[in-house]
One Martini backbone bead per residue (centre of mass of N, CA, C, O) as a GRO file, in nm:
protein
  183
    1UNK     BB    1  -0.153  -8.555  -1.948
    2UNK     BB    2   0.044  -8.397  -2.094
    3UNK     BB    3   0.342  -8.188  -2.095
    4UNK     BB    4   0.214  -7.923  -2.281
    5UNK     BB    5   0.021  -7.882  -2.065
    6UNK     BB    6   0.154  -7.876  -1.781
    7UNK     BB    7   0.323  -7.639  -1.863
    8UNK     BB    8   0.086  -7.452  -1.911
    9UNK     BB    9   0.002  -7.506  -1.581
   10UNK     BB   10   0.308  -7.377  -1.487
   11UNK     BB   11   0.275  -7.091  -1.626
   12UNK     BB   12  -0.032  -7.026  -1.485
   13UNK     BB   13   0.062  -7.070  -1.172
   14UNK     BB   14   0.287  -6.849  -1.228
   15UNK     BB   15   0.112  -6.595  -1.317
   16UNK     BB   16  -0.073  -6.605  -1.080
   17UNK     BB   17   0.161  -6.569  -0.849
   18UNK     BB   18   0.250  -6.292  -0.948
   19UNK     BB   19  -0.079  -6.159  -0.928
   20UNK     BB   20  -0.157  -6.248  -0.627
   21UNK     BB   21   0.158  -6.183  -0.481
   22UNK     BB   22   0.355  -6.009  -0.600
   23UNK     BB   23   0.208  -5.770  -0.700
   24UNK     BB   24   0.110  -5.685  -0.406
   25UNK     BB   25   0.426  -5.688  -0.252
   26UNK     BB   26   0.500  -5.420  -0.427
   27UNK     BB   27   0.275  -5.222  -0.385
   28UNK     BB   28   0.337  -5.244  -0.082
   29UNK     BB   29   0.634  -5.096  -0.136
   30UNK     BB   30   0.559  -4.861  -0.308
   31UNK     BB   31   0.363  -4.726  -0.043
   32UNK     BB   32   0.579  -4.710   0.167
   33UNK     BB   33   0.815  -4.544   0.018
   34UNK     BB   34   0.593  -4.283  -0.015
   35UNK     BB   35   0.569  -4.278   0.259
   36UNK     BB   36   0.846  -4.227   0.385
   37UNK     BB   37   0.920  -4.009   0.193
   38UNK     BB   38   0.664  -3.819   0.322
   39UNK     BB   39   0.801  -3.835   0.597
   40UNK     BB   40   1.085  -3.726   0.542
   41UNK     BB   41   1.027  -3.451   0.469
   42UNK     BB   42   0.840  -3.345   0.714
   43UNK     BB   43   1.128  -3.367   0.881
   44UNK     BB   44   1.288  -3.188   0.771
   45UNK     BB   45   1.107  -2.925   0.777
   46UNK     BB   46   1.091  -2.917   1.050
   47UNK     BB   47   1.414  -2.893   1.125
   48UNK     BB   48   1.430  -2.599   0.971
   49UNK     BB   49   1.219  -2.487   1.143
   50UNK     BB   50   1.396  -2.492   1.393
   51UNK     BB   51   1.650  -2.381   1.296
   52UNK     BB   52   1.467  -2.131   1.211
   53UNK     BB   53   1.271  -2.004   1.476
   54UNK     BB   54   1.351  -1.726   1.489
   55UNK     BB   55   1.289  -1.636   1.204
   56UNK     BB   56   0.980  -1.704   1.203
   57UNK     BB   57   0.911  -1.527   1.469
   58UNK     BB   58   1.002  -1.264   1.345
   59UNK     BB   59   0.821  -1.299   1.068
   60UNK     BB   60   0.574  -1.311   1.217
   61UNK     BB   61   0.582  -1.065   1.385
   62UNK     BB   62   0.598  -0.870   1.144
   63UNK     BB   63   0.322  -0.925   1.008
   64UNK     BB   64   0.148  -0.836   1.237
   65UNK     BB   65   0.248  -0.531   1.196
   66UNK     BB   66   0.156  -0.518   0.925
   67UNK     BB   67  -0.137  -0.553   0.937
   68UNK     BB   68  -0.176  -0.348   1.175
   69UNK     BB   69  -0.124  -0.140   1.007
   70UNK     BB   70  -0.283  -0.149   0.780
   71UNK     BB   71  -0.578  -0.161   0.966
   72UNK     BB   72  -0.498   0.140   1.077
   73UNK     BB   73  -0.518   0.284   0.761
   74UNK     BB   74  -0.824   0.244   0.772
   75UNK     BB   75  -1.062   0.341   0.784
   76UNK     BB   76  -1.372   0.358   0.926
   77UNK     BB   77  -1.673   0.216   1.041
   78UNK     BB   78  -1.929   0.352   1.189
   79UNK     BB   79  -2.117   0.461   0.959
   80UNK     BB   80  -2.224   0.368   0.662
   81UNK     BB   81  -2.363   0.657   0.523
   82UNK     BB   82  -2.109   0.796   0.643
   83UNK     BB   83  -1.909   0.633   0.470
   84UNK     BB   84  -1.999   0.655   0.159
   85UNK     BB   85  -2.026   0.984   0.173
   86UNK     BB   86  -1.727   1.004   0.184
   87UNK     BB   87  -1.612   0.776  -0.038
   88UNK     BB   88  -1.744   0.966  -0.252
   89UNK     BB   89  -1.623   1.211  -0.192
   90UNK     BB   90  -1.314   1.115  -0.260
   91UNK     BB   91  -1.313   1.016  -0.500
   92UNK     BB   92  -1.436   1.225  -0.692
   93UNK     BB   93  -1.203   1.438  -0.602
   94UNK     BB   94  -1.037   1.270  -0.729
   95UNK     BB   95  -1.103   1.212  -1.041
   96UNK     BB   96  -1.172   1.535  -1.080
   97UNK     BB   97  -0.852   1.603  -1.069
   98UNK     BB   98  -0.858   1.433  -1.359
   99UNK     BB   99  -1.016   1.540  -1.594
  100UNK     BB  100  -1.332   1.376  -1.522
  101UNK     BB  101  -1.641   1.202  -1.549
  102UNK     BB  102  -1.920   1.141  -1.363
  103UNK     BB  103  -2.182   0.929  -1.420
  104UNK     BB  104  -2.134   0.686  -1.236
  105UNK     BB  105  -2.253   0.616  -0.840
  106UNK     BB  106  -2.254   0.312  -0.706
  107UNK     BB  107  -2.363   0.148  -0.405
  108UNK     BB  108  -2.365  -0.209  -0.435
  109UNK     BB  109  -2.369  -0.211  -0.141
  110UNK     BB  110  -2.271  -0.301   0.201
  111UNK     BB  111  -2.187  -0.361   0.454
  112UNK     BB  112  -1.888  -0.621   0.461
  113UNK     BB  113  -1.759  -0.880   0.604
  114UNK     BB  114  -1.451  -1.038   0.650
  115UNK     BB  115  -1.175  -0.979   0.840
  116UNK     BB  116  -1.014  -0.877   1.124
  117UNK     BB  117  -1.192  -0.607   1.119
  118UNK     BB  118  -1.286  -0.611   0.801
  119UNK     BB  119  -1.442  -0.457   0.531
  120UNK     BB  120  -1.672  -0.348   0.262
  121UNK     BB  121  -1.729  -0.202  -0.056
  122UNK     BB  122  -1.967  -0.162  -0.360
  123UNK     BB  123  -1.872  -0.002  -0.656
  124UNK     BB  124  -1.962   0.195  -0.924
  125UNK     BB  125  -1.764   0.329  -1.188
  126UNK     BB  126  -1.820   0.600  -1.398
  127UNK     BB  127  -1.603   0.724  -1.648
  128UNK     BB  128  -1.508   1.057  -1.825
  129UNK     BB  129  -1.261   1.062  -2.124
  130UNK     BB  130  -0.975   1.102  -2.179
  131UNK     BB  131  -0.741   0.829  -2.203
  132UNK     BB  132  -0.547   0.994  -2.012
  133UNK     BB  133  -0.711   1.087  -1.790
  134UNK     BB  134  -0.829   0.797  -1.731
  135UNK     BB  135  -0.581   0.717  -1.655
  136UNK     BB  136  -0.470   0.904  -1.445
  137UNK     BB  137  -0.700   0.841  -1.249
  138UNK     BB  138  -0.659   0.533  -1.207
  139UNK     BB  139  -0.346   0.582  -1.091
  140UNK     BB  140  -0.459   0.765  -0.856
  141UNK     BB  141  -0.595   0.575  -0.707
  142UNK     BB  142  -0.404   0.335  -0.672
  143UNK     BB  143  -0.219   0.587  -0.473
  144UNK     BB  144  -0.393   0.686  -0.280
  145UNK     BB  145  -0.579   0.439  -0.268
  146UNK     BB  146  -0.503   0.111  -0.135
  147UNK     BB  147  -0.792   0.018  -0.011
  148UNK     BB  148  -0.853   0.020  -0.325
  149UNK     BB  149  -1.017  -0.218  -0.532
  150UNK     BB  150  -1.004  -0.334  -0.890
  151UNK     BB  151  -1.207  -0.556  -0.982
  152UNK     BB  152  -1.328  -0.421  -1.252
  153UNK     BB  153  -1.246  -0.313  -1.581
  154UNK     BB  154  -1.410  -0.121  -1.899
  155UNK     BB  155  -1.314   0.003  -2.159
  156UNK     BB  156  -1.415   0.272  -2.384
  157UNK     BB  157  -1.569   0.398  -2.592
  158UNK     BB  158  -1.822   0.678  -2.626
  159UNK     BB  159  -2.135   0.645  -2.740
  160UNK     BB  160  -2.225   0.978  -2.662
  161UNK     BB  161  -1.984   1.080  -2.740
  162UNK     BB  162  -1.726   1.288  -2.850
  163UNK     BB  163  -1.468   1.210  -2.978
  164UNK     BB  164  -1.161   1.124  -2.766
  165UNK     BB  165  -1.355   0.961  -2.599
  166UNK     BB  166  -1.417   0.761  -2.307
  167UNK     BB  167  -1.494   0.467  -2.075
  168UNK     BB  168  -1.513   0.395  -1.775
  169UNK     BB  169  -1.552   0.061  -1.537
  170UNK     BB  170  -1.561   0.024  -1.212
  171UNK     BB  171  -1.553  -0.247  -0.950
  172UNK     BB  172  -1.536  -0.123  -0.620
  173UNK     BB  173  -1.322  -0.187  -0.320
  174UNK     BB  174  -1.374  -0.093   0.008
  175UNK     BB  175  -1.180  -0.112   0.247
  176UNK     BB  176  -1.239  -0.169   0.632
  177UNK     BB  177  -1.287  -0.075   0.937
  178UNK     BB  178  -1.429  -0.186   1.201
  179UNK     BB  179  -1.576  -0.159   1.473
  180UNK     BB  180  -1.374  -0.229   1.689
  181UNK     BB  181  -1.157  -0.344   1.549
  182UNK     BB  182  -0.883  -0.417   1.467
  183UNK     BB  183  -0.558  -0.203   1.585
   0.00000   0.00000   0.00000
C-alpha cells in the first residue's frame, strides 16, 4: 500500500467516524437543546400562570358569568315547529321594517344542538328592496338580534324586478337555548 493511499484511508475513516460518531452525537445534543428550551418555556409559562392565579381565576369566573348572561339572553327552544314560528315571525317584521320584500323564508334545519345547552336553526332568507332598504335591513338584523349569525349572504341586482331593485340571499344561523340546557 502506498502512503498516498494510506492517507486516503486515513481521510475515509476519519470521515467515516465524522458520519457515523460526531454526527449522531450533535443530532442528539440539538434535539436535547430544543427539547431543554421547550421544557424551559412551558416552565416561565406555568410560573406565569401562578404568580397570576388569581387574575387568571377572576377572568375565568368573568367568562363564565358572560357566557351564562349570553345563553340566557337566547330565545328558548321549547317546541321546534312553535320556534321556527315565532323566529320567522320576529325575522320577517324586523326585515320589513325596513321596507324590503321578502321573497323567501325556509328553514334549512331542524333544531340541531351545538354545545353547553346551545342548539341553531338554520334558514334561508331571500329580501328584495332598494340597496339602501337592504342594507339597512341587514344592519338592523345584525343590531336587533345578535343571536342570528350571518353564514353567508350574497347581494346581487334583481333579475325580476326593474329599476335599483337588488336581492339579497341570506344563509341565516339562528342559535336557541335547549329547554333544559345551562341558564
Amino acid at each position: 500500500m502506498t502512503s498516498s493511499q494510506r492517507q486516503l484511508l486515513i481521510v475515509a475513516a476519519f470521515l467515516a467516524a465524522l458520519q457515523f460518531v460526531v454526527k449522531p452525537i450533535l443530532t442528539w445534543q440539538n434535539n436535547l437543546n430544543t427539547e431543554l428550551a421547550l421544557t424551559q418555556g412551558q416552565v416561565q409559562r406555568s410560573e406565569q400562570l401562578l404568580e397570576h392565579a388569581e387574575q387568571v381565576i377572576s377572568a375565568h369566573q368573568m367568562a363564565i358569568e358572560q357566557r351564562d348572561a349570553i345563553v340566557t339572553s337566547l330565545p328558548v327552544a321549547t317546541e321546534t315547529t312553535l320556534l321556527q314560528i315565532q323566529m320567522q315571525s320576529q325575522l320577517e317584521t324586523l326585515l320589513r321594517g325596513n321596507n324590503v320584500t321578502i321573497d323567501e323564508f325556509n328553514w334549512m334545519t331542524g333544531l340541531q344542538s351545538q354545545s353547553a345547552g346551545i342548539a341553531t336553526l338554520n334558514a334561508k332568507v331571500n329580501i328584495v328592496g332598494s340597496l339602501e332598504n337592504v342594507a339597512r335591513a341587514q344592519l338592523s338584523l345584525m343590531e336587533q338580534m345578535p343571536f342570528v349569525r350571518q353564514q353567508s349572504i350574497e347581494l346581487r341586482p334583481s333579475q325580476r324586478r326593474r329599476g335599483a331593485v337588488h336581492e339579497l340571499t341570506m344563509i341565516l344561523q339562528v342559535a336557541v337555548r335547549e329547554q333544559g340546557g345551562a341558564s
